[in-house]
C-alpha positions in Angstrom: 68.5 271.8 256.4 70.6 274.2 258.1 73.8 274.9 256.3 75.4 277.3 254.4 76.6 275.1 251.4 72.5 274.5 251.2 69.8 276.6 250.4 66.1 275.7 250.8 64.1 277.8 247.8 60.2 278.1 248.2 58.5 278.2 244.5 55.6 278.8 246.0 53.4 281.9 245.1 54.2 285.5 246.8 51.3 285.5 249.1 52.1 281.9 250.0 55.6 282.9 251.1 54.1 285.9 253.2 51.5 283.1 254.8 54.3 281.2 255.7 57.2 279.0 254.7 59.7 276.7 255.9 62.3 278.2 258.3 65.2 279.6 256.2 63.6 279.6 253.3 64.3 281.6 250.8 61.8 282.6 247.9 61.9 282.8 243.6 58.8 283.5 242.1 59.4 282.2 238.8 57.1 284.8 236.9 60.1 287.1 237.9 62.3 284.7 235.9 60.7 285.5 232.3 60.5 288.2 229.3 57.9 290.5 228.7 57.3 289.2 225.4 56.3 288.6 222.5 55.5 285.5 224.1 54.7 284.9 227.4 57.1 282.9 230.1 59.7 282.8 227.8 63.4 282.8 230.0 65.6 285.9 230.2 69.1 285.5 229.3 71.0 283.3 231.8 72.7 286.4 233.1 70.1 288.0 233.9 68.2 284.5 235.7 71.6 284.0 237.4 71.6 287.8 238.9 67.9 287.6 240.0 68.9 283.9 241.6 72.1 285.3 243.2 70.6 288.2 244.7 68.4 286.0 246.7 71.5 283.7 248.0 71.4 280.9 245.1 74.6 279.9 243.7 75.5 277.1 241.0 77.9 275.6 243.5 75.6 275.0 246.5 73.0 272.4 247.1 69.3 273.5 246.1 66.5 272.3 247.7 63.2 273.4 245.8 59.4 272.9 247.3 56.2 274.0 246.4 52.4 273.9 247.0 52.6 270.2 246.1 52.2 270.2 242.9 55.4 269.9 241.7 54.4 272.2 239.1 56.5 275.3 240.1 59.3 272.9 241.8 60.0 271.4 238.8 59.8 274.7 236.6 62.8 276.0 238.6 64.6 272.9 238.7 64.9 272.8 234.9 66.0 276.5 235.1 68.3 275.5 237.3 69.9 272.7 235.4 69.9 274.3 232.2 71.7 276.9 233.4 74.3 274.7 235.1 73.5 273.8 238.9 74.9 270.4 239.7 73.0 269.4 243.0 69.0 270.4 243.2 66.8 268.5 244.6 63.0 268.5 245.2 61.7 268.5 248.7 59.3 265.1 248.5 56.0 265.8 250.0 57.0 269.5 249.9 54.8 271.6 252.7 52.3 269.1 253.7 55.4 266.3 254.9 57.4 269.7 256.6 54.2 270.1 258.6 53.1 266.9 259.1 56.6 266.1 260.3 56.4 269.3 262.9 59.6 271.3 261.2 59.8 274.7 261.9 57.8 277.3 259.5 57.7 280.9 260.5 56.0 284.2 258.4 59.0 286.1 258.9 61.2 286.7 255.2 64.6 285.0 255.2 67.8 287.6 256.0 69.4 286.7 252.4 73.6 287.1 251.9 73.9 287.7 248.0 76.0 285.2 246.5 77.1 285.0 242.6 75.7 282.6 240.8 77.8 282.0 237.3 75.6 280.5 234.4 76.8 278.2 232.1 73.6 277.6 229.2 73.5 274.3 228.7 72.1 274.3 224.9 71.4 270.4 225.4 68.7 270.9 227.9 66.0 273.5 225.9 64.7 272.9 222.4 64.1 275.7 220.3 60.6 276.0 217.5 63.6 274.9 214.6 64.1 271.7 216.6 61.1 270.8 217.0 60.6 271.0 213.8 63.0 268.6 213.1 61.1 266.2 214.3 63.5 263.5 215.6 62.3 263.9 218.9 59.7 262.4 220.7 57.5 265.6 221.2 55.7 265.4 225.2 52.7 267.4 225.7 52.5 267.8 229.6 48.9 269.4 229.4 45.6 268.2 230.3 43.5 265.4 227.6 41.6 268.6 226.8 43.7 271.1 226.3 45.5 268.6 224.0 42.2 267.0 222.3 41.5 270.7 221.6 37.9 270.4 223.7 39.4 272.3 226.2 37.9 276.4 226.7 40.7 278.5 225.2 41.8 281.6 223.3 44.2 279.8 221.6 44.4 277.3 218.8 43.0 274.1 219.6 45.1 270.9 219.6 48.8 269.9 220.0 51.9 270.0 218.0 51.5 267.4 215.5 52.7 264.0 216.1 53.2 265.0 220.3 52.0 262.4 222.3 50.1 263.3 225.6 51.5 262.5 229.2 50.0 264.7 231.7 52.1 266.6 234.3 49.9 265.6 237.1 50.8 261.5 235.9 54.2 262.3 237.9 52.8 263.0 241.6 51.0 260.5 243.8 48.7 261.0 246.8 50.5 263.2 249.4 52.6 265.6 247.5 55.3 262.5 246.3 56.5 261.5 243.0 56.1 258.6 242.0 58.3 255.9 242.3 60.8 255.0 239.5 59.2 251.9 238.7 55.6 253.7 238.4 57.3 256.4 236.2 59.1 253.9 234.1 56.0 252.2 233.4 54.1 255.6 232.1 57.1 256.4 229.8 57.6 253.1 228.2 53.8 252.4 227.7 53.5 255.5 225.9 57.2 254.5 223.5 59.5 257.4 225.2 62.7 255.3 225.8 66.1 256.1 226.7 67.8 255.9 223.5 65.4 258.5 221.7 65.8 262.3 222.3 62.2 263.8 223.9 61.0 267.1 224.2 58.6 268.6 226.3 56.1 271.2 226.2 53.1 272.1 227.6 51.1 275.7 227.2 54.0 278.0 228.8 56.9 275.1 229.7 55.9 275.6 233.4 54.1 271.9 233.6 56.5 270.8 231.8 59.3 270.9 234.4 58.2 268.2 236.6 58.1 265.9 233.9 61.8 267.2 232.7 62.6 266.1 236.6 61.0 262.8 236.5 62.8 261.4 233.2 66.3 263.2 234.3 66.9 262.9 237.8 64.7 259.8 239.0 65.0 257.6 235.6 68.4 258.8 234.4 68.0 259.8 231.0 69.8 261.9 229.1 68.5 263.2 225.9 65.2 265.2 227.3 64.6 269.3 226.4 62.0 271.6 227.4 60.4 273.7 224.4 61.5 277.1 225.7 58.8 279.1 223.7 55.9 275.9 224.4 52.4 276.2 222.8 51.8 279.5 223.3 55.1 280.2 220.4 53.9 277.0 218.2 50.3 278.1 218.4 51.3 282.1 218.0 52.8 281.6 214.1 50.2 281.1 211.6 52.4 278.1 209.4 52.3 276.4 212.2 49.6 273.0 211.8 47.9 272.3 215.0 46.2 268.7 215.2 43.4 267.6 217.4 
């Protein structure tokens, strides 16, 4: 992956990046990416996002290879960051640091030298849902949480429950053994079971929108469709506002 039109982005945490990371590599912590409140892991404005990501050699116009610790988790966080605010070509390393190693790529401690580039946002308003629009309630609302945490019988400061009417499909449903996503088929067959089709508009949440993203990757870039959100302000804003029912 050696080329300047591409740039390889490890999501992985701080210290992980420090351990070590695949050659070239550069790194977003996507903590970095967020307001200090009044909720938590909200976005900053796209220009400030796309200053932060240009600074560290990330431009809308190159390809974007994301990885992570395998989870998909952070990976998927940045790549619906990325899309909402206009990159065309991001990808997601498959198998992510376990296949690098296991295929004997080069990995090194040493930081990446970085060129900063300018990355020019352009918010696309069709990709993130706002509380109102949830509201709505046209959508099919996708909780990407754990069966606890939306049954409620999870351990929690919060309210317990779910947005009313959400249905449950857990982040971790996406990833198979090895660090992979599943294949399009095996997705497919989670989605439809559960009644999210391509001709209804979902939106997903989980408690911060960070599971959430892997999810947003699965039903956009593996089964093509085209009417999916993330809930920007997730649980943690639904749960926050006192007229807001929460069902378990």
């Amino acid at each position: 992956i050696r080329n300047d039109d591409v740039v390889l982005v490890s999501t992985r945490t701080t210290s992980d990046y420090k351990k070590a990371h695949i050659t070239g590599a550069v790194h977003i912590n996507h903590t970095e990416l967020y307001n200090d409140g009044p909720v938590k892991n909200m976005l900053k404005s796209p220009s400030e996002i796309a200053n932060i990501l240009g600074e560290n050699g990330i431009s809308e116009s190159k390809k974007i290879v994301l990885y992570d610790d395998g989870t998909g988790k952070y990976a998927g966080r940045l790549y619906w960051i990325l899309s909402y605010l206009g990159a065309k070509d991001v990808e997601i390393l498959d198998g992510h640091m376990d296949a690098w190693k296991a295929a004997r790529k080069p990995v090194t401690k040493n930081p990446t030298n970085v060129k900063a580039v300018a990355f020019t946002p352009k918010a696309d308003k069709s990709k993130i849902a706002t509380m109102a629009e949830v509201k709505v309630g046209n959508a099919i609302i996708i909780d990407g949480r754990s069966p606890e945490e939306f049954h409620g019988t999870a351990d929690t400061e919060l309210r317990k429950g779910h947005i009313p009417g959400a249905i449950n499909i857990e982040f971790k449903n996406m990833m198979r053994a090895k660090d992979k996503i599943k294949s399009a088929s095996e997705l497919q067959k989670i989605f439809s079971a559960a009644g999210v089709t391509k001709d209804k508009p979902a939106i997903l949440y989980c408690e911060s929108g960070v599971r959430a993203g892997i999810i947003y990757f699965a039903l956009t870039s593996v089964l093509n469709y085209t009417q999916v959100k993330v809930y920007d302000g997730a649980f943690l804003e639904w749960q926050a506002n006192a007229a807001n029912k929460v069902e378990v």
